[in-house]
N, C-alpha and C positions, 0 to 999 in steps of 0.2 A: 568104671573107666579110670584109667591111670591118674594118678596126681599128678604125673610130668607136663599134662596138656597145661595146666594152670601155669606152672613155670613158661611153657613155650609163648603163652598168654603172652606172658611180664617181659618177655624177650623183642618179641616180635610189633609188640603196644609201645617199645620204649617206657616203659613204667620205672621208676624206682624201687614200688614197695610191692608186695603179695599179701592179700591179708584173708587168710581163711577159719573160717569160727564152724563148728559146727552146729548145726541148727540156724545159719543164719546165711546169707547172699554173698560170695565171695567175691573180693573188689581187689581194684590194683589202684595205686596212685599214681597218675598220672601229673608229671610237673606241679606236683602240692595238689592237686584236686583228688579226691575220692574218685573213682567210680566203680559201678555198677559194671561184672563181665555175664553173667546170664540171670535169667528169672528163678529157676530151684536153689534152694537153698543147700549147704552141707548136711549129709545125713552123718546122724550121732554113730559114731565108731569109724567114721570114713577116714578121717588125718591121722590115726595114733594106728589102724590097719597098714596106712601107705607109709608112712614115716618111717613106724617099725621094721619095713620092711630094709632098707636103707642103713640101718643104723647098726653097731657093733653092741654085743653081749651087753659089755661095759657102758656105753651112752645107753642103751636101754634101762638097764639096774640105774642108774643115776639121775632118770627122769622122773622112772617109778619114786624114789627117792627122795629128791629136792622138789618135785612138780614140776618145775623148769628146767631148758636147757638150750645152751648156746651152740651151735655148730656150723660147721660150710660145709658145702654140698656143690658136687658139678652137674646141672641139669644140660645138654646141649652146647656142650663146651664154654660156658659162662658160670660163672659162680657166684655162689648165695649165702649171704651170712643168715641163718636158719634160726630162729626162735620159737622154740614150743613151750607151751606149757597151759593150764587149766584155765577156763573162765565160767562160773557154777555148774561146776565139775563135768562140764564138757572141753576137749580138747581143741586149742586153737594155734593156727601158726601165724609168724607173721615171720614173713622173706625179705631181704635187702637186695638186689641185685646188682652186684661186683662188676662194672665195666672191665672188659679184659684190658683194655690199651691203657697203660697209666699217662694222662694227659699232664702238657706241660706247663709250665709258668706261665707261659704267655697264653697259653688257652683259657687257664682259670682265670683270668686276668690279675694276676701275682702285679703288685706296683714293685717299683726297681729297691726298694730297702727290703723286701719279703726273698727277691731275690736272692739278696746280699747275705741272709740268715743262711742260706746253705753254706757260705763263706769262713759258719764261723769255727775254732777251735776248741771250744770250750762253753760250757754254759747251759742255760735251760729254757726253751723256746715252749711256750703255749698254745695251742689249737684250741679256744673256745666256742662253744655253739650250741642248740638246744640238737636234741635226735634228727637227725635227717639234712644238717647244715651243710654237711661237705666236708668233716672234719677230717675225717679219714683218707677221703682222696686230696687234700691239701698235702698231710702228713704224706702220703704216699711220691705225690707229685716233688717235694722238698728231698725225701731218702732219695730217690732214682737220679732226681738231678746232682745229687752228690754222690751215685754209684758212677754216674757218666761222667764226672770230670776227677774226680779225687780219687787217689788210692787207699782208703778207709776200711777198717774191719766194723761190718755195722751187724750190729745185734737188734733185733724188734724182738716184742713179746706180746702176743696177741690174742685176742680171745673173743672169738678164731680168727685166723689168721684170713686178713679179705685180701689185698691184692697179692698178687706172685710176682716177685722181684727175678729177674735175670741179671746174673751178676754181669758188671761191663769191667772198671777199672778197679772194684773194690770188692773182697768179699765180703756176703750177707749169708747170717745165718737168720732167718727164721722159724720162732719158738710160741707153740702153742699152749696155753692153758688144757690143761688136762691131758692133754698129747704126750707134750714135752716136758715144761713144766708144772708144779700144783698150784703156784700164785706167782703173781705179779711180784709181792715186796721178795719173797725168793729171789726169782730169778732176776730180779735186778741185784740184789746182794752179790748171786754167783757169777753174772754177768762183769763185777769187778777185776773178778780173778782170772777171765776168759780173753785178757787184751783187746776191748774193744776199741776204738775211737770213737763212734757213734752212737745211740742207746734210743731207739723208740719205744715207748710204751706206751700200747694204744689206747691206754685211758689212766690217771692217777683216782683211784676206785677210794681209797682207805689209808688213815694215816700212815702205815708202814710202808705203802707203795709210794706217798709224796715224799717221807723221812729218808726212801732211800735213791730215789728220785733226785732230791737236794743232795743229797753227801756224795751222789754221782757226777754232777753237773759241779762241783765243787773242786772234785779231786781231778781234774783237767781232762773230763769226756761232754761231749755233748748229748745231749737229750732234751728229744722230742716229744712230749705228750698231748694228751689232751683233755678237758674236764667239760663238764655241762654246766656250764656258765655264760653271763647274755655280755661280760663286760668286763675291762679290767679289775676294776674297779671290785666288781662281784667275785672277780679270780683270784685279787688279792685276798679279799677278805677271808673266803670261804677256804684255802690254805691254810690262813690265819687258825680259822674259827673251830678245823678238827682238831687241833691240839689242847689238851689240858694247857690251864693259865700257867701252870708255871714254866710250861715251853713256850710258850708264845713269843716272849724276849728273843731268845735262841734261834726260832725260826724267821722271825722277821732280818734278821742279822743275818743268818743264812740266804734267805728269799733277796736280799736287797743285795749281796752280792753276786748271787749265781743268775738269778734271774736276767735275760737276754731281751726277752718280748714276750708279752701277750698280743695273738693274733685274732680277735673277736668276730665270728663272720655268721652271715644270715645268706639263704639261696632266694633272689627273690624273681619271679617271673619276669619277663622280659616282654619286650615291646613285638609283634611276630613268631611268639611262642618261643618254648623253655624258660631256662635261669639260669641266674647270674649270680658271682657270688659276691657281695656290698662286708666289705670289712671295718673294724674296728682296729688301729693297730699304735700300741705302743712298747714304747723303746728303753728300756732301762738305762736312762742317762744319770750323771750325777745327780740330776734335782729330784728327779724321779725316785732313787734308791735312797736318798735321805727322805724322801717321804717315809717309801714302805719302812725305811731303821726303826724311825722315830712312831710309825704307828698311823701316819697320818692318810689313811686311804684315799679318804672324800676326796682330796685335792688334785687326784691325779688327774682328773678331767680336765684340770685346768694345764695341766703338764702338755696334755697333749692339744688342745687345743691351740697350741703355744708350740706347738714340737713340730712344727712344720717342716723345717728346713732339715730334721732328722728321721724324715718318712713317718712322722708320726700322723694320724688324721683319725676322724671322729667319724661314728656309724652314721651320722647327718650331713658331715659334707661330703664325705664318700657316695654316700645317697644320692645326693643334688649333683656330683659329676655323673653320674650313672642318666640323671636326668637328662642334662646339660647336652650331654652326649648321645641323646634320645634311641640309647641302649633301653630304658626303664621310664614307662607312665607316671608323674607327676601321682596320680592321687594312691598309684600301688605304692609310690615309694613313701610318701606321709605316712600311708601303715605301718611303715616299719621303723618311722624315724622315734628317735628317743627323746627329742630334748627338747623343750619347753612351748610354751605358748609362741613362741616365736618359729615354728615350724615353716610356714611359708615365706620363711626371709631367703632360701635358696633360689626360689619360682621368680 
C-alpha cells in the first residue's frame, strides 16, 4: 500500500510529526505525545521503495551518498519538511507537517515588543528552541507580517524551504539549500549583493553562517535566524563558543552591537488540549550589550528579570501568566519552568 496513506494519517489526526522506521510501528505525534497509528510494523525496503519513488536522480545519489537527507514534499496539498536517512542500516523517515495558513501574531500569542521586532531596520533577531518548539512558524509568522505592511525586499534561505510566502506589499525570494543555493554562509554572502532589506536564515548551523549572519545585521539589513538553544543566556554563549579564542573579542563587539533579541520559546500543552507557545525574551538594551562586550553572560538573567518595562520577561513568569490565565495546568507548567527552588512562588 502507498506511503501517501501515512501522510493523510498526519493530516487528518492533526499530528505535527510522521515517524516511520522500518522493522518497527509507525507513530505520529500528536500535540507532544507519541502514538501508536496500527499494529504491523514497516517492512525492510518499504520507505526507501516509496521515497524513491518521489525523489529526483540528484536527491537520490545524495542520500545513497551522505545517508541522510533533507527535503519537502506536497502529500494532499499540505507540506512536509522530509527526513530520511538510516538507523542499523534500515531506512527510517521522519516528517514535519507544514501548516498551509501562516498564522498571526496574535494567534501565536506574540506579546506587543515581539510585535514591535517586525518594526525593526536593522539588526539581528533570535528564534531559539529545542526541535519541535515552533521556531519556524514564529520566523514565518514575523516575515509575512512584515510582507503585509512594509515594502521590503526579503531574501530567506532555507533547508528546505517549509512555508510558501505570497508576496503582498514586499517582494520575497525564497532559496533552497541544494536547489538553489549549496550553503547557508554562501548565500548569505551573495545575498549582500542581491539588495535585500530583510534576510531569514532558517537556522545559523556553522561559524561561517553566524560570521556572516553578523556582518549582515551589521551593514544596515535585518536578519532572522534561529539556533537550538533553551536560553539567552545559552545563545550567547554558544555564538561565543564556535569561534576560535582569538575571535572571540571581535565577535562579542560585534554580537553586542548587532544583536536586537533573543526570542527563547517551548510549546507547551494547554489546558482542553493542543499548545501554546510560553517564551523567553530578551532585549538588547544598553546594560545588556555591555554585558555581552565585556564577556559577562551569566548576568543576563538578571537584565531581564529587571527588563520588564522593555518587554523583556523570563520562561517562569511567562509560565505563571499562561497559568494565571488558566490557558496552562499549574503542574504541566513547573515541568517546564527553569528556575530555582523557588518554582511555586507564581501558584
Amino acid at each position: 500500500m502507498s506511503i501517501e496513506k501515512y501522510f493523510k494519517q498526519t493530516i487528518d489526526r492533526g499530528a505535527s510529526d510522521l515517524h516511520l522506521i522500518e522493522g518497527s510501528i509507525p507513530r505520529l505525534r500528536v500535540n507532544g505525545t507519541l502514538i501508536e497509528i496500527e499494529e504491523n510494523v514497516i517492512r525492510d525496503d518499504y520507505i526507501k521503495k516509496e521515497i524513491f519513488s518521489i525523489l529526483s536522480e540528484e536527491l537520490k545519489e545524495q542520500f545513497n551518498k551522505e545517508l541522510d537527507l533533507d527535503f519537502s514534499h506536497e502529500y494532499f496539498d499540505h507540506r512536509f519538511r522530509i527526513n530520511l536517512h538510516y538507523q542499523q542500516g534500515k531506512v527510517a523517515l521522519a516528517a514535519r507537517l507544514i501548516v498551509n495558513n501562516i498564522q498571526t501574531p496574535d494567534e501565536l500569542n506574540f506579546t506587543p515588543i515581539m510585535k514591535d521586532l517586525t518594526n525593526l531596520m536593522n539588526g539581528l533577531v533570535l528564534i531559539t528552541g529545542p526541535t519541535g518548539s515552533g521556531k519556524s512558524t514564529t520566523l514565518a509568522s514575523m516575515i509575512n507580517t512584515i510582507n503585509s505592511n512594509r515594502a521590503e525586499h526579503i531574501i530567506t534561505i532555507e533547508d528546505p524551504i517549509e512555508y510558501k510566502f505570497t508576496e503582498d506589499k514586499s517582494i520575497i525570494e525564497q532559496r533552497e539549500l541544494g536547489q538553489d543555493t549549496k550553503s547557508f554562509h554562501k548565500a548569505l554572502k551573495h545575498a549582500l549583493r542581491q539588495d535585500p532589506d530583510i534576510i531569514m536564515v532558517g537556522e545559523m548551523r556553522d561559524l561561517e553562517t553566524i560570521s556572516a549572519a553578523l556582518t549582515a545585521a551589521e551593514t544596515g539589513h535585518v536578519v532572522f535566524s534561529t539556533l537550538h538553544t533553551s536560553s539567552a543566556i545559552e545563545t550567547v554563549e554558544r555564538i561565543v563558543d564556535i569561534f576560535p579564542a582569538h575571535q572571540q573579542k571581535q565577535i562579542l563587539i560585534q554580537l553586542a552591537s548587532s544583536l536586537r533579541a533573543v526570542i527563547s520559546q517551548r510549546l507547551i500543552p494547554k489546558i482542553g488540549g493542543g499548545r501554546i507557545a510560553a517564551f523567553e525574551i530578551l532585549i538588547n538594551n544598553n546594560a545588556v550589550s555591555n554585558l555581552i562586550r565585556t564577556n559577562k553572560s551569566a548576568q543576563i538573567q538578571s537584565s531581564i528579570q529587571i527588563g520588564t518595562k522593555e518587554g523583556m520577561i523570563t520562561m517562569d513568569k511567562f509560565l505563571a501568566q499562561l497559568v494565571k490565565t488558566k490557558l496552562v495546568d499549574p503542574t504541566i507548567a513547573k515541568k517546564y519552568m527553569v528556575g530555582g527552588d523557588n518554582k511555586a512562588v507564581y501558584y
